[in-house]
C-alpha positions as CSV (number, residue, x, y, z in Angstrom):
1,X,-20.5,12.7,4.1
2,X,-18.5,11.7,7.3
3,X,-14.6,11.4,7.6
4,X,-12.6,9.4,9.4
5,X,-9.1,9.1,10.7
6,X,-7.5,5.9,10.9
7,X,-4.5,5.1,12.9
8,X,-2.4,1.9,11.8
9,X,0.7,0.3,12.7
10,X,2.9,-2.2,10.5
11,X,3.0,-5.9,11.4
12,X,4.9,-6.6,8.9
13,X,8.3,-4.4,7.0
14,X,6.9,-2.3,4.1
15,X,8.2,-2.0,0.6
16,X,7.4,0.1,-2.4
17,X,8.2,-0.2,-6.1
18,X,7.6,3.0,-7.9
19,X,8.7,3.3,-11.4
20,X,12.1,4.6,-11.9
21,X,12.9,7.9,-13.6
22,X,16.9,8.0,-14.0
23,X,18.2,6.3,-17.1
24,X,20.9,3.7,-17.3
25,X,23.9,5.5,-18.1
26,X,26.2,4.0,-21.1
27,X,27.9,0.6,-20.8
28,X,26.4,0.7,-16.8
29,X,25.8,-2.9,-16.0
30,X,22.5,-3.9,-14.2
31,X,24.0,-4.3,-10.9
32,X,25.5,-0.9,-10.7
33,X,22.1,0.8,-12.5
34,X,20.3,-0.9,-9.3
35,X,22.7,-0.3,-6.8
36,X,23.1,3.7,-7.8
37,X,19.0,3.7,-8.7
38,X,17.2,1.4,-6.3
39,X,15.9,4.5,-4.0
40,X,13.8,5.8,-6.6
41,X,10.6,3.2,-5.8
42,X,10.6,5.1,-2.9
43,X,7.5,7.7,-2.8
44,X,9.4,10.7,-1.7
45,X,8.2,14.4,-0.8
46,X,9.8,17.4,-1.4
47,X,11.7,17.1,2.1
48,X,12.8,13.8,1.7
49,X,10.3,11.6,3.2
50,X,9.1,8.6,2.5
51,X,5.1,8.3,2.4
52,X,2.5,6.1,1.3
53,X,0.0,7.3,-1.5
54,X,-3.5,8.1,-0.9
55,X,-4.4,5.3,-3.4
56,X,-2.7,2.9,-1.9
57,X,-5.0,2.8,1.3
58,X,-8.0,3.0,-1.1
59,X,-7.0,0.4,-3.2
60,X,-6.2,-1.5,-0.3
61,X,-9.4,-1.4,1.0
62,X,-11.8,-1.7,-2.1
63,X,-9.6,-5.1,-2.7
64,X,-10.6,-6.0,0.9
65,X,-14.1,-5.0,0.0
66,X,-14.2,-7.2,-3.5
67,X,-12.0,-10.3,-1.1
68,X,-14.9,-10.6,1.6
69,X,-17.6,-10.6,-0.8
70,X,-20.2,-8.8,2.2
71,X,-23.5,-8.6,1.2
72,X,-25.4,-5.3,2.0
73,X,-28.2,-6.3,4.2
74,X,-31.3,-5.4,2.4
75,X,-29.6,-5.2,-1.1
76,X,-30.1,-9.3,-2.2
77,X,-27.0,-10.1,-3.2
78,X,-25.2,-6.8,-3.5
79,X,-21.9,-5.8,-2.2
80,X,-19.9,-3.6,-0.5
81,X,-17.3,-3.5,-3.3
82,X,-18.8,-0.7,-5.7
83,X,-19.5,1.3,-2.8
84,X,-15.8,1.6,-1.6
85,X,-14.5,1.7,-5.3
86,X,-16.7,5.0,-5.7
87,X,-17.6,6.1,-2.5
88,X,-14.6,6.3,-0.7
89,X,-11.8,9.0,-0.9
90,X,-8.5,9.5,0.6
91,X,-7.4,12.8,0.1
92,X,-3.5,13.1,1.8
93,X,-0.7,10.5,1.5
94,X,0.8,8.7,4.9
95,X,3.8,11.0,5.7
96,X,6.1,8.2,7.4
97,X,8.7,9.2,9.9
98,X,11.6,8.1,8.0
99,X,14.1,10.0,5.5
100,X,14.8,8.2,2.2
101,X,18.3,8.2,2.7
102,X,18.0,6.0,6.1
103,X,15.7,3.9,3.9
104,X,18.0,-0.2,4.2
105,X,17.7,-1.9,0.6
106,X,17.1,-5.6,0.6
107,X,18.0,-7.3,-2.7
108,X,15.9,-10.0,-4.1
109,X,16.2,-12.6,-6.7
110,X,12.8,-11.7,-9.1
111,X,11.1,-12.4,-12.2
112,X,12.5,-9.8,-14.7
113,X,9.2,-8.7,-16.1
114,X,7.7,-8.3,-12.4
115,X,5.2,-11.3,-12.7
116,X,5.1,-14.2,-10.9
117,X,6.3,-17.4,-12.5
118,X,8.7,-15.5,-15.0
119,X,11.2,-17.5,-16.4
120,X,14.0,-15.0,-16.3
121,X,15.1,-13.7,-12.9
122,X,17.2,-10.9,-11.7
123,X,18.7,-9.4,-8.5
124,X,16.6,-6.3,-8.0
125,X,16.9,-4.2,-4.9
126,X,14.2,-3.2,-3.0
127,X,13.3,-0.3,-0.2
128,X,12.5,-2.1,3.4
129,X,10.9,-0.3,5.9
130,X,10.6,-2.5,9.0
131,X,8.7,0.0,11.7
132,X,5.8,2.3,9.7
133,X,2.4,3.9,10.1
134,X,0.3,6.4,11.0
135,X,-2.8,8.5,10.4
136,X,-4.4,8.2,7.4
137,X,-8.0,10.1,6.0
138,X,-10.7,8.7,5.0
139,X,-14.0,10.5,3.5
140,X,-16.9,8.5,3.0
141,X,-19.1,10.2,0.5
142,X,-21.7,6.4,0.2
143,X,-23.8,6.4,3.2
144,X,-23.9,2.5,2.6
145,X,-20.9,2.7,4.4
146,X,-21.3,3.1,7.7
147,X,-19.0,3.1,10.4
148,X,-19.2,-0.8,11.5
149,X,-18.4,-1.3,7.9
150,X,-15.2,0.9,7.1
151,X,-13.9,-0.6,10.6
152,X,-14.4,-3.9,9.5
153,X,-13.3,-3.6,6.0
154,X,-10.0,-1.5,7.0
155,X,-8.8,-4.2,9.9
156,X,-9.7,-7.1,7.2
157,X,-7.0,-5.1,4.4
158,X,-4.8,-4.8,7.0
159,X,-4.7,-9.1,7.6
160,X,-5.4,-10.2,4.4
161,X,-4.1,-7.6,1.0
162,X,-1.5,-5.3,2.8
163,X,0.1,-2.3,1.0
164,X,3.1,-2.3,-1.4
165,X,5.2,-4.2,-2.7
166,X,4.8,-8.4,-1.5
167,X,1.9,-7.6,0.0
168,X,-0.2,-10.1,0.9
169,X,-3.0,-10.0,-2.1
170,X,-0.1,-10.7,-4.5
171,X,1.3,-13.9,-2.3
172,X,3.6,-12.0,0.1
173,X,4.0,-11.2,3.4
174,X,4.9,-7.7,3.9
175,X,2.5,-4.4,4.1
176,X,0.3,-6.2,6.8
177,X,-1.2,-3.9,9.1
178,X,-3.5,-3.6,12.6
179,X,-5.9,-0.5,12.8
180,X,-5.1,1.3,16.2
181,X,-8.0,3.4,16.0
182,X,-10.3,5.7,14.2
183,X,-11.7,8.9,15.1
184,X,-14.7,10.2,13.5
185,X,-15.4,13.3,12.4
């Protein structure tokens, strides 16, 4: 088992699209549920900051693992991808340095049932985060895995599938990421 923390830096603004709680009030139109609502996709602690799950970053990078299709030297035509979907763990959320209250809101004309190519579309307003990052933990538990790998694989998610909302995987452009650096431990 090895850990590693990983330092990254947002390229590109950051969104999230949690699931909200609050329930439209009687005779509230759409507009006004968004506009009194559209804070809740936010991930929030208990001391009002904003912070980017755990399995965010590890779904970001098994994705990156399954995208680049790696084979494991000596393995034949095995992957990487089973080995970061079960041997990878990241234990603590990315506290960001911002309060959800000075979170800006950005409101987008979407799909109503959140899938591309919907044919009914409304105005939904969404969290933007332009300047993010951090540290975030990663413990390696698959010794198939080895640093040169995680490196690779974590500055590959970071181009190519993102985190959050638009991200890149799902034909967007925001949630891109560099990797700073990575101390071992």
């Amino acid at each position: 088992m090895q850990t590693a923390i990983a330092t990254i830096e947002g390229v590109s603004p950051y969104s999230q699209g949690s699931v909200f709680t609050s329930q439209k009030n009687e005779k509230e139109s759409h507009e006004d549920y968004e506009k009194r609502c559209w804070r809740e996709r936010l991930h929030t602690d208990k001391d009002g900051h904003v912070f980017i799950p755990p399995q965010a970053f590890k779904n970001c990078i098994s994705e990156a693992a399954k995208y680049l299709s790696i084979q494991i030297p000596g393995k034949g035509k095995a992957t990487y991808t089973k080995h970061f979907e079960s041997g990878l763990l990241t234990p603590t959320p990315m506290r960001l340095p911002i309060l959800v209250d000075d979170v800006t809101g950005v409101w987008r004309f979407v799909p109503a049932d959140g899938r591309r190519g919907g044919t009914k579309r409304v105005w939904k307003c969404f969290p933007e985060i332009a300047d993010w990052g951090g540290d975030i933990e990663f413990i390696i538990f698959d010794d198939t895995i080895t640093k040169k790998v995680l490196e690779y694989h974590l500055q590959q998610a970071g181009k190519f599938i993102g985190l959050g909302v638009f991200r890149p995987r799902n034909n967007g452009y925001f949630g891109r990421f560099d990797v700073k650096k990575i101390v071992w431990g």
